[in-house]
C-alpha positions in Angstrom: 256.7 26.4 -163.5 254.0 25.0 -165.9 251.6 27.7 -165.1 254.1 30.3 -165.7 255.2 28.8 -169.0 251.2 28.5 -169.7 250.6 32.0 -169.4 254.3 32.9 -171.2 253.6 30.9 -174.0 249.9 30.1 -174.0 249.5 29.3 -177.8 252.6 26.6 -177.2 251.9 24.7 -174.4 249.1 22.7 -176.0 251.0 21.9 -179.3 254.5 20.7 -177.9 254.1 17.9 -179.4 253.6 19.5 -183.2 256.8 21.5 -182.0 259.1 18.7 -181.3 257.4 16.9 -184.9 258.3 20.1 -186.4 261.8 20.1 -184.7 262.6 16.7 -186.0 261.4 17.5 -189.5 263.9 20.1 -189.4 266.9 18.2 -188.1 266.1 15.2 -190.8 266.0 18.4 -193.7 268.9 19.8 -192.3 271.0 16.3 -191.9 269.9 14.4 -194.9 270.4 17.1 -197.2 273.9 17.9 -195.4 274.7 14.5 -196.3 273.7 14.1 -199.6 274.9 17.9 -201.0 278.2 17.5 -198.9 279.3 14.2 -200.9 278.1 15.6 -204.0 279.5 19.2 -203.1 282.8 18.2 -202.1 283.2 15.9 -205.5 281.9 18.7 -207.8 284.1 21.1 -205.6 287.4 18.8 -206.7 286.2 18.4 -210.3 286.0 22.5 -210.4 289.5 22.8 -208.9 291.6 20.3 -210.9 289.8 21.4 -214.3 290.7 24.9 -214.2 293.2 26.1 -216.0 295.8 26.1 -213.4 294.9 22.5 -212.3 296.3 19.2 -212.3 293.9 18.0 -214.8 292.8 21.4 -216.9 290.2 21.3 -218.9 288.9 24.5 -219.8 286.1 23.4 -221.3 284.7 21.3 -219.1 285.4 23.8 -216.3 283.5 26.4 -218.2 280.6 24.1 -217.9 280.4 23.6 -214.9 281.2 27.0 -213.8 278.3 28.5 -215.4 276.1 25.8 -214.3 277.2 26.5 -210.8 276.7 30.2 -210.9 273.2 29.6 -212.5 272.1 27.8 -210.1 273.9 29.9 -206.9 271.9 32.9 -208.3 268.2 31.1 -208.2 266.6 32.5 -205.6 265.3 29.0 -203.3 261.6 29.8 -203.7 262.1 29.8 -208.2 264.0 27.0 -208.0 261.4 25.3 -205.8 258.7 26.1 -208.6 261.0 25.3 -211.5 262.1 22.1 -210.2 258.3 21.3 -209.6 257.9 18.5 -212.5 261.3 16.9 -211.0 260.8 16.8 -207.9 257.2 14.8 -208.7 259.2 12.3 -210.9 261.9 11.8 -208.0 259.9 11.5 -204.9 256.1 11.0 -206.0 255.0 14.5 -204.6 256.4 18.3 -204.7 255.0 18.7 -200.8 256.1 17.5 -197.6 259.3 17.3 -195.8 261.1 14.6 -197.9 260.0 16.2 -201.5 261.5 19.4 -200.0 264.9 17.7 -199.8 265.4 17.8 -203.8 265.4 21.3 -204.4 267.1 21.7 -200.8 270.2 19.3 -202.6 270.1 20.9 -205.8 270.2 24.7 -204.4 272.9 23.4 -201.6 275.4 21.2 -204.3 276.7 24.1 -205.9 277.2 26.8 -203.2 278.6 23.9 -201.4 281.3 22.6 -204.4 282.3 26.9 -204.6 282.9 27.0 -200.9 285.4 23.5 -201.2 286.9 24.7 -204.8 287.6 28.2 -202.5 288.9 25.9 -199.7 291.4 23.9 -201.3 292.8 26.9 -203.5 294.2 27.8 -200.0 295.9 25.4 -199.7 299.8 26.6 -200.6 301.3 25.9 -204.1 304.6 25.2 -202.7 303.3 22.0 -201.2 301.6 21.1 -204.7 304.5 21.6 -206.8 307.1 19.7 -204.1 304.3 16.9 -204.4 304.4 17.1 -208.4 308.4 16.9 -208.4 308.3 13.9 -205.8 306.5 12.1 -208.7 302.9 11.7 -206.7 300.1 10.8 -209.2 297.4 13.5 -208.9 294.8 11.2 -207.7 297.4 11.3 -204.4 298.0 14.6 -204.6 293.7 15.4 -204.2 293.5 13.2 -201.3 297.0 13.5 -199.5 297.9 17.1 -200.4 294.3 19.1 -201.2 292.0 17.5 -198.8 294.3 17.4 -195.9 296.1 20.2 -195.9 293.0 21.9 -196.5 290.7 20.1 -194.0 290.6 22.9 -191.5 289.4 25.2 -194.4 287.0 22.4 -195.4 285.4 22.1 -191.9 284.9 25.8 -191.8 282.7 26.5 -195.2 280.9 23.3 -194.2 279.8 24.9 -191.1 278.6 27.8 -192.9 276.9 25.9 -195.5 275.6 24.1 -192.8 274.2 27.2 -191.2 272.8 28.3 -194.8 270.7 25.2 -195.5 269.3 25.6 -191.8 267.8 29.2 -193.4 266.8 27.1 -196.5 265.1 24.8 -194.2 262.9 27.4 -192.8 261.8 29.0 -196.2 260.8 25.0 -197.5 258.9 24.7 -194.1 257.5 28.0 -195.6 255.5 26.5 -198.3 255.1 23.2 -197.5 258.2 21.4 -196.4 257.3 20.8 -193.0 259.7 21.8 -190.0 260.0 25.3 -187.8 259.9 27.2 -190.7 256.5 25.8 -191.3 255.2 26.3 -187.8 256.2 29.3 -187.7 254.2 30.2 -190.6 251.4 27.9 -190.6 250.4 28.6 -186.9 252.3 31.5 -185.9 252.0 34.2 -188.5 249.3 33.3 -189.8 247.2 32.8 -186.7 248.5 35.6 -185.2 250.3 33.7 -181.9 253.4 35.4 -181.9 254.5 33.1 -178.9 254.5 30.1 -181.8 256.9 32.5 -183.8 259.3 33.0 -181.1 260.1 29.4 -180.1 260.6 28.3 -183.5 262.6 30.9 -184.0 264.3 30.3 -180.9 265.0 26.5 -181.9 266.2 27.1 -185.2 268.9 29.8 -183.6 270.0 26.9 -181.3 270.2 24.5 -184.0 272.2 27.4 -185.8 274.7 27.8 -182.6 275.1 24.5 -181.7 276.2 23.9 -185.9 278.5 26.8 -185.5 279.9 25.5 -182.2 280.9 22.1 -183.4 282.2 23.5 -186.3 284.3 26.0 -184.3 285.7 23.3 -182.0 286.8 21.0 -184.6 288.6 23.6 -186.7 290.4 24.7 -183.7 291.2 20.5 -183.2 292.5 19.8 -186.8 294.3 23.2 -186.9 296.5 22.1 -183.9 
């Protein structure tokens, strides 16, 4: 078996253990950054749905804020914002390189496509049950957490899991230049190197990581929904 997987992937076999460093580099991008934009994205996301002008707390101008600030920073293409963040990312973490720095523009780029997905989400959630809420005399911060959040958790669960499956891409482009992870593997050893069979198993990992996300997020939709 080791022979054959010698000759299958002969560029591999001698570096597994850069390939499960890399592996973990991803994971800890892909987790910590899931962790930190999801509180911050679900908060903004709340804050953009009760501020609009149909919301329990409107606030149109505060909502325009935000709302451009959002879509600004939705339309950055990762590899700008990386280099325009440069000087912060230095003053937050100490360095622009390496898998940790790699998590402030990963945050920054993830908070507001995250907070669009949630304000998206909980605009599903039916008006009927709002307004019965509203005339039962519930204060609004009830309302957000007993009304928006549950009622819309299935909803919730799905645009996490494709954010989720987003910020695995992002992942791969930081490992690009100089986060660390599969996507720097890939890049570092495979492409540039010329070992295709490097390419292919991290691009194999980072699929699984990307079905495995999508599977976990299907099952507990399906849970919650019944």
């Amino acid at each position: 078996m080791m022979s054959f997987l010698d000759q299958l992937l002969p560029n591999v076999t001698p570096i597994w253990d850069i390939v499960w460093q890399s592996l973990w580099e991803t994971l800890y991008m892909t987790l910590a950054t899931g962790l930190i934009a999801g509180l911050l994205g679900i908060m903004l996301g709340i804050i953009l749905l009760v501020t609009d002008e149909n919301g329990l707390l409107a606030n149109p101008v505060l909502y325009n804020i935000l709302d451009k600030v959002v879509n600004i920073f939705r339309s950055l293409p990762f590899i700008i914002l990386v280099a325009l963040i440069y000087p912060f990312t230095r003053l937050v973490v100490g360095t622009a390189i390496g898998t940790t720095a790699s998590l402030v523009p990963l945050v920054i780029s993830t908070v507001p496509f995250f907070a669009r997905q949630i304000q998206n989400a909980l605009l599903e959630v039916d008006p009927g049950i709002i307004e019965a809420a509203q005339a039962m005399g519930t204060s609004n911060l009830d309302i957000i957490f007993r009304v928006y959040l549950k009622e819309g958790l299935a909803s919730i669960i799905r645009v996490s899991a494709v954010t989720i499956i987003n910020l695995i891409g992002l992942t791969a482009m930081a490992g690009a230049i100089g986060g660390g992870g599969l996507g720097n593997l890939a890049i570092s050893r495979g492409y540039n190197r010329y070992q295709s069979d490097v390419i292919f198993v991290a691009t194999a990992l980072i699929l699984i990581i990307v079905f495995i996300s999508q599977a976990i997020g299907n099952y507990l939709v399906k849970k919650v929904s019944h």
